[in-house]
C-alpha positions in Angstrom: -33.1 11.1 1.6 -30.1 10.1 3.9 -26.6 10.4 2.8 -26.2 6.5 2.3 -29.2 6.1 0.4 -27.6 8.7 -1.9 -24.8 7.3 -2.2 -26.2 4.0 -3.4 -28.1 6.0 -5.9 -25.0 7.5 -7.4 -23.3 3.9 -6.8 -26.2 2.0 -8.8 -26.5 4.8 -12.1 -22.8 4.8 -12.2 -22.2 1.2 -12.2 -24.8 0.7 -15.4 -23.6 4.0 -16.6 -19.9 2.5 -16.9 -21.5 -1.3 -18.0 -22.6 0.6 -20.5 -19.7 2.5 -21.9 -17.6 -0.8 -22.0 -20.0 -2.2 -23.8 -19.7 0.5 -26.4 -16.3 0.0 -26.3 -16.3 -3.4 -26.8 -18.3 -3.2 -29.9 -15.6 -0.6 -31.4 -12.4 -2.9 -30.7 -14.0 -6.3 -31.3 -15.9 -7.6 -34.9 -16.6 -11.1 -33.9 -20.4 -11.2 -32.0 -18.9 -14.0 -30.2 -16.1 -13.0 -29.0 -17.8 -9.6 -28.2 -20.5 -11.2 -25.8 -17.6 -13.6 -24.1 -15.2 -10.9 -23.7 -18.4 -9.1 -22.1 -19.7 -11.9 -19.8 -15.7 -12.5 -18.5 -15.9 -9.0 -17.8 -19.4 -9.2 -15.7 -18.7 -12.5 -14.0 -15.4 -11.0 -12.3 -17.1 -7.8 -12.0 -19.2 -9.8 -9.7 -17.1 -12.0 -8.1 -15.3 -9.0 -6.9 -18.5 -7.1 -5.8 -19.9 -10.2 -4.0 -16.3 -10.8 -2.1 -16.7 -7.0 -1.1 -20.0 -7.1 0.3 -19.0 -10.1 2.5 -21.4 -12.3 1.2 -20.0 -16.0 1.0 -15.9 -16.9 1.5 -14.0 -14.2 2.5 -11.9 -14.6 5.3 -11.5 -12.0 8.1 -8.0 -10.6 7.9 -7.7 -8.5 10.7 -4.0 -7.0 11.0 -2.3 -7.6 7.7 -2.8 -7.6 4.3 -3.6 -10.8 2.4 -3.7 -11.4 -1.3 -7.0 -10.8 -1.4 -7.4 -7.7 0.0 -4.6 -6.6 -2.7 -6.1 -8.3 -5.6 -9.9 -8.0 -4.6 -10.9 -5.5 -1.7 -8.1 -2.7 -2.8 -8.9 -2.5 -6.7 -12.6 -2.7 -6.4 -12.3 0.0 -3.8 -10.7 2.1 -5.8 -12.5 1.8 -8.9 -15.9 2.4 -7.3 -15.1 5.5 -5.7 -12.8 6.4 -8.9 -15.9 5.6 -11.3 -18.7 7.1 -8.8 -16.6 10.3 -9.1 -16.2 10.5 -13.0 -19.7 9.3 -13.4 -21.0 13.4 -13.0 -18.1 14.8 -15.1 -18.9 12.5 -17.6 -22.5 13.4 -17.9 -21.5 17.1 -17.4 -19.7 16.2 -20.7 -22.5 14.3 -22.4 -24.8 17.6 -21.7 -22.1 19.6 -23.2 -21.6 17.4 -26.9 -25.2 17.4 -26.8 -25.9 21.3 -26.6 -22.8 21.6 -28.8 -24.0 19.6 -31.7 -27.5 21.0 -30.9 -25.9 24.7 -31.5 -24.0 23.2 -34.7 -26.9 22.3 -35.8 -28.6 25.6 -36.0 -26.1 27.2 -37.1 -25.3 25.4 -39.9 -23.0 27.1 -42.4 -19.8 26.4 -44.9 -17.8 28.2 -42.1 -18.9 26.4 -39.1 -18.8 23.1 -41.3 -14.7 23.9 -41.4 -14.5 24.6 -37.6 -16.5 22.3 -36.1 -14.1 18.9 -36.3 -11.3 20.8 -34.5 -14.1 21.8 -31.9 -15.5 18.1 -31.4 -11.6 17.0 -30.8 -11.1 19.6 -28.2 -14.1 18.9 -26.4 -13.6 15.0 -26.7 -10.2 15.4 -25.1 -10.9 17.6 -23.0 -13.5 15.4 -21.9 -10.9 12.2 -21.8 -8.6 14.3 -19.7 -11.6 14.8 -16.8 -12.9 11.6 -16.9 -9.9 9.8 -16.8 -8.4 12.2 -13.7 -10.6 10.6 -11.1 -9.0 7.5 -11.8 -6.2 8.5 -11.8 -6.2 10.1 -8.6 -8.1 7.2 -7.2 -5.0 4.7 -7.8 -2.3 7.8 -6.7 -3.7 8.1 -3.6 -4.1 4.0 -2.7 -0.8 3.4 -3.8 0.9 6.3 -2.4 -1.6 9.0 -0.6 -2.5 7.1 2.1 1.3 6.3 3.5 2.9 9.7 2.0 3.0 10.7 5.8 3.4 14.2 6.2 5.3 16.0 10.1 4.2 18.8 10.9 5.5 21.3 13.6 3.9 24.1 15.1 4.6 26.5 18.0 1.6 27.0 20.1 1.6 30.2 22.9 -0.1 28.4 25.9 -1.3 31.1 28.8 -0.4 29.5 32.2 2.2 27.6 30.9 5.1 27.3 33.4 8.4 28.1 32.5 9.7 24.9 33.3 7.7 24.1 29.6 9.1 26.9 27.5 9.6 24.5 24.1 8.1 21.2 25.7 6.8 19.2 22.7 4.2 17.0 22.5 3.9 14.8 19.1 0.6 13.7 18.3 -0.8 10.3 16.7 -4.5 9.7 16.0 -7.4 7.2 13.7 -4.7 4.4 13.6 -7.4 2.1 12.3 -5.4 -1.0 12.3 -6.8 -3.3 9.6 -5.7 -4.8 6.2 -4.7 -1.6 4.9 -2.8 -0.7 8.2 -1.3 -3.5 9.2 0.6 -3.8 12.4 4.4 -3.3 10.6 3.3 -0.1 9.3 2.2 1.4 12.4 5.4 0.1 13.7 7.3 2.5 11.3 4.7 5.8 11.9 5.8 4.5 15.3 10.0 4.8 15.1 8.6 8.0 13.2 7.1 9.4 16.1 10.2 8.6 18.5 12.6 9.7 16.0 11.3 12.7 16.2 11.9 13.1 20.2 8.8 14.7 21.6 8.6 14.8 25.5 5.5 13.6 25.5 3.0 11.4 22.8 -0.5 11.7 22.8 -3.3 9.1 20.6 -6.3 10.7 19.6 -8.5 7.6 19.6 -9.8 5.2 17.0 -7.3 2.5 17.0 -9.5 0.2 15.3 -12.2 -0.1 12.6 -14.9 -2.5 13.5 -13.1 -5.9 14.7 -12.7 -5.8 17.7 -9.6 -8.5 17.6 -7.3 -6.1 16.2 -7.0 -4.4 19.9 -4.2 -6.7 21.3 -2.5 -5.9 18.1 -2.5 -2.6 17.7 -1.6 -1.9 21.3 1.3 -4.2 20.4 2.2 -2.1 17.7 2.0 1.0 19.5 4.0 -0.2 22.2 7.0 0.9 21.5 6.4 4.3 21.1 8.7 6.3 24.0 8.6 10.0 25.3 10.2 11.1 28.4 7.3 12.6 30.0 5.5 9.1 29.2 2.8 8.5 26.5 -0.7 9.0 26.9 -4.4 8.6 24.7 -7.7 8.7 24.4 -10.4 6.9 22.7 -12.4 7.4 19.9 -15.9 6.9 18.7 -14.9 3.1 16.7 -13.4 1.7 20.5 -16.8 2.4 21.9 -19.2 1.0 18.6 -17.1 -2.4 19.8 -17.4 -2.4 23.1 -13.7 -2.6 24.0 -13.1 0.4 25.6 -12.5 -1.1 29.1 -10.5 -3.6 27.4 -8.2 -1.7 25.6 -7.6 0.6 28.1 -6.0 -2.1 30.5 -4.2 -3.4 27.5 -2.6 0.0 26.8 -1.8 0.4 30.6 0.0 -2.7 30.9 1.7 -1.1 27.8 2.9 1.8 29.8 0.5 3.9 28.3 -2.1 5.4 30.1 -5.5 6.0 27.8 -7.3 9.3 29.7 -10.9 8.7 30.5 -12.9 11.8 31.8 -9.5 12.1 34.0 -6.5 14.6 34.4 -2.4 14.0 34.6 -0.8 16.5 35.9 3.0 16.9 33.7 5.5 18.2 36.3 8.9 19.5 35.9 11.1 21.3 37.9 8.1 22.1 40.9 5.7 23.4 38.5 3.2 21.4 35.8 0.5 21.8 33.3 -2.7 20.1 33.1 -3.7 16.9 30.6 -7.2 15.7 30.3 -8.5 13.0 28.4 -12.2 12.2 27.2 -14.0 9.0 25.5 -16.1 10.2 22.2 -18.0 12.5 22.8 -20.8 14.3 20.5 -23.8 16.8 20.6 -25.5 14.8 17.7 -25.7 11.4 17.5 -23.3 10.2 15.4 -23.8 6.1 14.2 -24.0 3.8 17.4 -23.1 6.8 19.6 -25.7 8.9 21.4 -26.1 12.1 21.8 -24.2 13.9 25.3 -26.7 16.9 26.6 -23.6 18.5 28.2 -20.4 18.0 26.6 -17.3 17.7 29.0 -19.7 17.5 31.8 -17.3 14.8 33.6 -14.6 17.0 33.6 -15.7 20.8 34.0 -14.4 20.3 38.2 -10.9 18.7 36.6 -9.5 22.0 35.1 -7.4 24.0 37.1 -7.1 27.3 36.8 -4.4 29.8 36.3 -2.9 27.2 34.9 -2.0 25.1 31.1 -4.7 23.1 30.7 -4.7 20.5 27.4 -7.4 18.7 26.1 -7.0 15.1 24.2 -10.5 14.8 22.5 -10.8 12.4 19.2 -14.1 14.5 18.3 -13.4 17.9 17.4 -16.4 19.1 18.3 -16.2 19.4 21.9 -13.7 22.1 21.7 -16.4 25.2 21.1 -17.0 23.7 25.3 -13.9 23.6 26.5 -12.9 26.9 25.1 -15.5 27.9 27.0 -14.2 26.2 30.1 -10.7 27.8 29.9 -8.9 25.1 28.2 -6.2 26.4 26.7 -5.3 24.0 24.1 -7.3 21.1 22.6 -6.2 18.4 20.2 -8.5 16.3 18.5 -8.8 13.5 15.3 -11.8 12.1 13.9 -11.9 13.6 10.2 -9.3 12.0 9.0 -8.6 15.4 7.1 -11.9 14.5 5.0 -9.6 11.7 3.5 -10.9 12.5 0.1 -10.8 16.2 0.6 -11.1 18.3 -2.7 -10.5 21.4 -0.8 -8.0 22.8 -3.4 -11.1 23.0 -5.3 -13.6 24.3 -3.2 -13.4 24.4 0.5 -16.5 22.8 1.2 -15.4 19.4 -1.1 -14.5 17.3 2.0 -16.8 14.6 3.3 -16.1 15.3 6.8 -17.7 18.7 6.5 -21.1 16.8 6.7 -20.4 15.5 10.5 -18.3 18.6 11.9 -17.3 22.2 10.8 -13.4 21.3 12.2 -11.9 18.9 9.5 -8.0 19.9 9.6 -5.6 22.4 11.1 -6.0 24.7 13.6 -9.1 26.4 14.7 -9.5 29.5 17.2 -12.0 30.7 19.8 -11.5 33.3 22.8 -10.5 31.3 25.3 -8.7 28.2 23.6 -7.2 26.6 20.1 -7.9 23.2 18.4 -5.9 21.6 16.0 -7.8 18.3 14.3 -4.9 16.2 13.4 -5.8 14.0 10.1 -4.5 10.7 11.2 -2.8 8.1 9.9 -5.3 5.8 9.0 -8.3 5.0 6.6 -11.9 4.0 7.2 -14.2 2.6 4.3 -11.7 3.3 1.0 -7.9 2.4 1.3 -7.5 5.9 -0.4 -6.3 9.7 0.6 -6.8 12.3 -1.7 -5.7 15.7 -0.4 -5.2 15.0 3.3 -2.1 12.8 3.8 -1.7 10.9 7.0 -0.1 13.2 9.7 2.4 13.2 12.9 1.9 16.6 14.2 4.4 17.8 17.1 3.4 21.1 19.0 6.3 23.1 20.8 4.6 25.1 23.3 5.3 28.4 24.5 4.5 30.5 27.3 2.0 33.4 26.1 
C-alpha cells in the first residue's frame, strides 16, 4: 500500500469518524428533531462546499502570489482541520479502546468499593481523553497562525579545512523551499528578505524550490528575492519543484538578470585578498526517484572534475541526500533544503515522528561524515498544509573558520 493511499484511508475513517461524533453531539445540545437534522445538513453542505473548493473541482480561482479571501476563509481552515482531525482520529480511538476495557474491567470486578471509585475514574479518563483529542487541534491552528512565520536565525561556526585566511569569519546566510504561493506571498518573502540583509552575511545562498507547482509564480518570486544583497554577491540553486515545472532555464535567466547567479552543475570561485574558496551548485538531484524526478545512477557526476583540491570547497544542493557523495569527493561543506524540517515534525516525541524521514535520513541540522558536513536548513516555506509544527522556518548564517 503506498503512502497516499494510506493517507486517504486515515482521511476517509476519520472524516465519518468525526461526522459521527458531531452527530452525537448534536443530539445532546439540541431536543427539536428538526432543528437537529437542519443544524446537521448546514453543517454537511459547508462541509462540502469547502472540500469541493479544496479539491479544485468547479470555481476556484488560481491565486498565485497572495492570499485572497478564499484561501483565508476556505483553503486555510479546511487545511487545518483535516490534518488537525486526521491526527486526533487515532488518539481518540486509543481512548475508545481504553473506556471500553475500563468498563469491561469494572465490570468484572464489580463490588460496593469499586462502585464508589469508579465515577472519579470515568472523569479522569474522560478528561484526560478531552485534553488529547483536543491538543491536535490545537496545535493545528498554533502552527497556521503562528508556526509557519515564527522564523527562527540561527548561527553556527563551521571549521572548513583549506579555507584561506583571507575567510577566517566569512559568513554565508542561507535561504531555502521559498515556495511562493497563497500562504507565502511575495511581501512576506520580502520581509524574510530585509531579514536576511539585516543580518549582513558576505555572501547569500538559495537552496532551491522557489515555487510549488505554478509555474507563474517564477517572475514573482525572483522579484521578491531581488533585493536580497551580500558583498560577495548572492547565489542559488534549484530544487526538485523548479524542475516538476519545467522552468528551470527560465528562472535561471530571470534570477541572472536579478544579479543572482543560480549554480547549475558549475563552480564560483569566492576571492579575497589573492586567495578563494570554492562554490558549486547542483539542480535536484536524487538516488531514488522521487515524484516527476528520475533517478541519477551517479550522483554529482557533473561536477566530480569541478572540485579543487587543497582547497574550501562548498556545496549548494536542495536534496540532502547527495552529501554521503560529496563527502566522499572531498567537499568540505555542503548545505542543502528539501525537508522543510519535516514541517510537522513530532520529534520532541519520538525522533522518528517527522514525515520527511520517509524520503531521506537528513531532515534538520547538521550531519557528519569523514570527509565533509551537511547542514539541511528547514526553509521558509510550506508545501501541501499552511502549517509548521516543530520545525519553524529558518535563516541559517554559517561563520566559517579555518580548521
Amino acid at each position: 500500500m503506498s503512502i497516499f493511499t494510506a493517507g486517504l484511508i486515515l482521511f476517509g475513517a476519520s472524516q465519518v469518524y468525526w461526522g459521527w461524533r458531531g452527530c452525537r453531539l448534536a443530539d445532546r445540545l439540541i431536543a427539536s428533531r428538526g432543528r437537529r437534522l437542519a443544524a446537521i445538513a448546514v453543517v454537511l453542505a459547508v462541509y462540502l462546499a469547502m472540500l469541493t473548493w479544496n479539491l479544485k473541482f468547479g470555481w476556484r480561482p488560481p491565486a498565485p502570489v497572495r492570499m485572497t479571501w478564499s484561501d483565508a476563509l476556505l483553503v486555510a481552515p479546511f487545511l487545518c482541520w483535516a490534518v488537525s482531525s486526521m491526527m486526533a482520529f487515532p488518539i481518540a480511538l486509543l481512548f475508545a479502546v481504553l473506556r471500553g476495557a475500563a468498563g469491561a474491567l469494572r465490570r468484572r470486578r464489580a463490588s460496593a468499593a469499586d462502585a464508589v471509585a469508579s465515577p472519579a475514574r470515568r472523569q479522569f479518563l474522560q478528561r484526560t481523553a478531552a485534553a488529547a483529542v483536543s491538543a491536535p487541534f490545537v496545535a493545528g491552528a498554533y502552527g497556521l497562525l503562528y508556526g509557519r512565520l515564527n522564523l527562527e536565525t540561527t548561527e553556527y561556526s563551521v571549521r572548513l579545512a583549506g579555507l584561506p585566511k583571507a575567510f577566517e569569519g566569512f559568513r554565508i546566510a542561507q535561504l531555502s523551499d521559498i515556495h511562493m504561493g497563497p500562504f507565502m506571498p511575495a511581501g512576506q518573502i520580502r520581509k524574510f528578505a530585509d531579514v536576511a540583509n539585516s543580518l549582513r552575511p558576505d555572501l547569500i545562498a538559495l537552496t532551491g524550490d522557489f515555487v510549488i507547482l505554478d509555474r507563474r509564480t517564477e517572475r514573482a518570486v525572483v522579484e521578491a528575492l531581488g533585493g536580497l544583497r551580500a558583498p560577495f554577491g548572492v547565489f542559488g540553486c534549484l530544487g526538485n519543484h523548479e524542475a516538476w515545472t519545467g522552468i528551470e532555464n527560465s528562472i535561471a535567466a530571470l534570477f541572472r538578470l536579478a544579479g543572482v547567479r543560480i549554480l547549475r552543475g558549475e563552480a564560483a570561485p569566492i576571492a579575497a585578498g589573492g586567495e578563494w574558496f570554492q562554490l558549486i551548485g547542483v539542480d535536484f538531484q536524487n538516488r531514488r526517484r522521487f515524484g516527476p524526478s528520475a533517478p541519477v545512477a551517479r550522483l554529482l557526476g557533473d561536477i566530480e572534475g569541478l572540485i579543487a583540491p587543497h582547497r574550501a570547497n562548498i556545496l549548494l544542493s536542495h536534496s540532502p541526500d547527495t552529501f554521503e557523495r560529496a563527502a566522499e569527493l572531498g567537499i568540505g561543506l555542503s548545505l542543502a533544503g528539501h525537508t522543510h524540517g519535516g514541517q510537522l515534525a513530532l520529534e520532541f516525541i519520538s525522533p522518528q515522528l517527522a514525515p520527511s524521514r520517509l524520503v531521506t535520513p537528513y531532515v534538520a541540522g547538521w550531519f557528519r561524515r569523514p570527509g565533509g558536513q551537511l547542514y539541511v536548513n528547514r526553509g521558509i516555506g510550506t508545501i501541501g498544509v499552511p502549517i509548521r509544527l516543530g520545525a519553524p522556518p529558518e535563516i541559517t548564517v554559517y561563520r566559517l573558520t579555518r580548521g
